[in-house]
N, C-alpha and C positions, 0 to 999 in steps of 0.2 A: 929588341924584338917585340913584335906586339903581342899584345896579350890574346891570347885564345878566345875571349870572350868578354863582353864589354855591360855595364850597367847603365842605361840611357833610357830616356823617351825618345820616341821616333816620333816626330812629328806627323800630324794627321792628314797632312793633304796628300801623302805619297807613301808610298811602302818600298823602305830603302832594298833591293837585294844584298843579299849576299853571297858571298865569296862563294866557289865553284871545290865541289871537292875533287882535292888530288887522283892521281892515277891510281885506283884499283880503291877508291876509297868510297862506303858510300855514305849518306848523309840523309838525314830524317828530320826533318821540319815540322815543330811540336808547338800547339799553342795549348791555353786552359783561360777560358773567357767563362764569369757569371753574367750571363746575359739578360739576367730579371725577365724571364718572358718576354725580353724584347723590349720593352720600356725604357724610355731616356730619360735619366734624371740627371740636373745639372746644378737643385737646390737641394740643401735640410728640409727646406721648406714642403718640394713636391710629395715627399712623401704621405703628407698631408693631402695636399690639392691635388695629387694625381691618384692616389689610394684606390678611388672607384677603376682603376685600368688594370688591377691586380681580379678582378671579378668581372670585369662587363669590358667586352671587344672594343679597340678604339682603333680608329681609320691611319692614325700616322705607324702603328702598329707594324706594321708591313713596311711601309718607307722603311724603321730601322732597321727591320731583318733583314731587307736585301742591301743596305749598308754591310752592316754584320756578316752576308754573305761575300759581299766584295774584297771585306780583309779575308776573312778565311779561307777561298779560295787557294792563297797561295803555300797553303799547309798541307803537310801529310798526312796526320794526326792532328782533330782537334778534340778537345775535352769539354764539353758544353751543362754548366750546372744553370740550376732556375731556369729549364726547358719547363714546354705544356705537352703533355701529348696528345694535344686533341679534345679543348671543354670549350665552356661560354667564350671565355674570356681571348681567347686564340682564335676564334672566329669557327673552333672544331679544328683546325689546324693541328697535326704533331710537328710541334718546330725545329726539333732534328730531322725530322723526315725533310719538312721545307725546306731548311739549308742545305743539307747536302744536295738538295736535286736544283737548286739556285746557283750552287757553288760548283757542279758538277763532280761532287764525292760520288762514286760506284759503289760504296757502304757505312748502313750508318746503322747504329744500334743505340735502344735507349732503355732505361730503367725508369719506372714509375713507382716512386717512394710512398707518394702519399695519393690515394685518390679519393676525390671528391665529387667522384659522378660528372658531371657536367659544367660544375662549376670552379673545379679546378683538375690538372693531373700534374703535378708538382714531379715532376723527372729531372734526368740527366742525358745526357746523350753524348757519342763518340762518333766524328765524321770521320772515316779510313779512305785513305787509298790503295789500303793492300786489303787483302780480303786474311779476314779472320780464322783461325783453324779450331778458335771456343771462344765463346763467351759466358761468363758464367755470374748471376747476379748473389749477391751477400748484403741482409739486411743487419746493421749495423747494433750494437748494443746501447742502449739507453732509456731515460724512465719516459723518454716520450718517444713512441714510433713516429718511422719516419724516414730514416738516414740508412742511405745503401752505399753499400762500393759495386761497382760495374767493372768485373775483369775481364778483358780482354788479352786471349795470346794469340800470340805471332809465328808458325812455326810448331816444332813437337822439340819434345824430350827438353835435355839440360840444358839446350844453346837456344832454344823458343824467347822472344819477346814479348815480356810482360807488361801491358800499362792496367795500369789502377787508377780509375775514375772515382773522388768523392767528393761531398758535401758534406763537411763533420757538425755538430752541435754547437751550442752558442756557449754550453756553461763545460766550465773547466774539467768538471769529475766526467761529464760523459766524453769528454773529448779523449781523456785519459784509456777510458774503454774501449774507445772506438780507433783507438790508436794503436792500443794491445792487441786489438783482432787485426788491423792492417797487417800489424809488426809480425803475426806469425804466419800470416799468407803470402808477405814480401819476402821473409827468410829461407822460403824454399826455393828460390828461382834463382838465378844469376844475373839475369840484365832482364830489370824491372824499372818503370818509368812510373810514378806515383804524381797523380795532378789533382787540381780541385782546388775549392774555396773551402780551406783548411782551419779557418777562422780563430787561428791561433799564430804571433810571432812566432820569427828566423829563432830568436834566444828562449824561445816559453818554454816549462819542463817537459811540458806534453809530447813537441814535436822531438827537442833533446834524448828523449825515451822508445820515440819510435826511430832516430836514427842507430841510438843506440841497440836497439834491440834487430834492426834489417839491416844494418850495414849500407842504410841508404845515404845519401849526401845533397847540400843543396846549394852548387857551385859560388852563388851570389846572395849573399845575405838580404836583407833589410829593404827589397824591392816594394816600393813603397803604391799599393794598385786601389786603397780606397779611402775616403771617396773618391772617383773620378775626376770630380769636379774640385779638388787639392786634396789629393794621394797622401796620405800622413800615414795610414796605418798595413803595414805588411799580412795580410791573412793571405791572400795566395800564390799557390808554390807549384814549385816542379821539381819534385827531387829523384835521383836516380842512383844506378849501380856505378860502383869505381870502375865496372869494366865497359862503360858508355862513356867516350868521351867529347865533352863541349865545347861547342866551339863556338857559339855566340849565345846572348841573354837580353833579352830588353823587355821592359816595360812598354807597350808602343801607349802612344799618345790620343787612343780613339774612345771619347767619352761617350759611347752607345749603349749605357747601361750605368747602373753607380759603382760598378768596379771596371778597372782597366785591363787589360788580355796584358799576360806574360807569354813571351815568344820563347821559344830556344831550338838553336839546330845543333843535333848530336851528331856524330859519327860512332858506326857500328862495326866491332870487332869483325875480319873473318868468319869466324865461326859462326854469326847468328846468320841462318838462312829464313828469310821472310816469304819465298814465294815470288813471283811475277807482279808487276804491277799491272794492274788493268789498263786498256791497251790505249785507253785516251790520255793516259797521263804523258808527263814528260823522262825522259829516261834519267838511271839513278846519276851519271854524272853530265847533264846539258845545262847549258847556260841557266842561272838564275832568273826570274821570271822577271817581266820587266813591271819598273812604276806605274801604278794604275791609281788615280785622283780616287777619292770617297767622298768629301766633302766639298 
């Protein structure tokens, strides 16, 4: 039998579909891409020599977003950390806003963690295709401000779908805190989807503690998304409820930032009612969208 879901890069010249869900099933198409404001880096090096692009606008800038916008396109749900919303360096652009209306998302919500006037807005953003019934933002604990989660649900009451958008910290002890606070806002929901550039391994005690403590899960381990440019180290994730189940996982292969997008497409119990989708979309079970070149 084949496996439910698979751990692969997808090659970047094409975006493989997949499989069509059975009768009466429906299916949810979930990415979580750091998109560095948009920046492509493909060296240790750039970080260096590209450095001034993190503060002052650059023209290829745009070329990568509307890359960026051509894989995202085929998602239902995306999770977008190292968004701007709008300073110098973005040209005044909010680059959530720009993607979804690129990609054509009908909703897109962003959080602005740290702002720095005009010369930076350090956000996060969520492209939907379903329209949201709350979003609610939560600034994270730690001794440097900074770090939010972005909830968004789906839906009302017990059977509402939950995603949680984050960006966690770089050092161990705030990540621990800021895991405790996920871990008590994931334990009240039933089917909750947790994404972000989580900056901690599949085995580390931190994420260990938040599974343990939300009953969340992370179907495939050790997906390995940066750098980009040779993926050695697993910091981000997608993890969910036992009561969502997956049916595919990959890493895809699009070096448009210095970390790589993890895909996943779930399947949703009966009982979560999401609402209508907006009326440009494609219906919950038509064919898979076909291969569209990027590069």
């Amino acid at each position: 039998m084949t496996p439910p879901y698979h751990h692969s890069l997808t090659e970047p010249e094409v975006i493989e579909p997949l499989p069509v869900a059975g009768t009466g099933e429906r299916r949810l198409r979930l990415l979580t891409y750091n998109i560095q404001t948009g920046i492509a880096t493909s060296r240790y090096r750039q970080y260096l020599t590209h450095s001034w692009k993190h503060v002052l606008p650059c023209p290829r800038r745009r070329d990568n977003l509307d890359k960026i916008s051509n894989l995202v396109r085929h998602y239902d749900i995306v999770g977008l950390q190292e968004a701007d919303a709008g300073s110098l360096r973005s040209s005044y652009i909010n680059l959530t806003e720009y993607l979804a209306a690129r990609a054509e998302f009908p909703h897109w919500y962003d959080q602005t963690n740290r702002n720095f006037g005009m010369f930076a807005q350090h956000s996060m953003g969520v492209l939907s295709r379903m329209r949201a019934t709350e979003i609610m933002e939560h600034r994270l604990p730690g001794a440097i401000p900074g770090r939010g989660a972005l909830v968004v649900r789906y839906g009302h009451g017990r059977e509402a779908l939950v995603l949680m958008l984050v960006h966690l910290a770089l050092g161990k002890r705030a990540r621990l805190r800021q895991l405790g606070f996920i871990g008590e806002i994931a334990s009240a929901h039933r089917h909750v989807i947790l994404m972000g550039d989580l900056n901690c391994r599949s085995d580390s005690p931190e994420l260990a503690s938040l599974v343990d403590r939300a009953g969340l899960r992370e179907p495939i381990h050790d997906l390995h998304t940066f750098p980009s440019w040779r993926p050695i180290r697993n910091i981000d994730h997608i993890l969910i409820s036992p009561s969502l189940r997956v049916e595919d996982v990959s890493v895809l292969n699009y070096p448009l930032s210095d970390h790589l997008p993890i895909s996943m497409e779930i399947s949703l119990p009966d009982e979560v009612a999401l609402g209508s989708r907006h009326h440009s979309d494609w219906a919950w079970n038509s064919p898979a969208v076909p291969a569209v070149a990027l590069l």
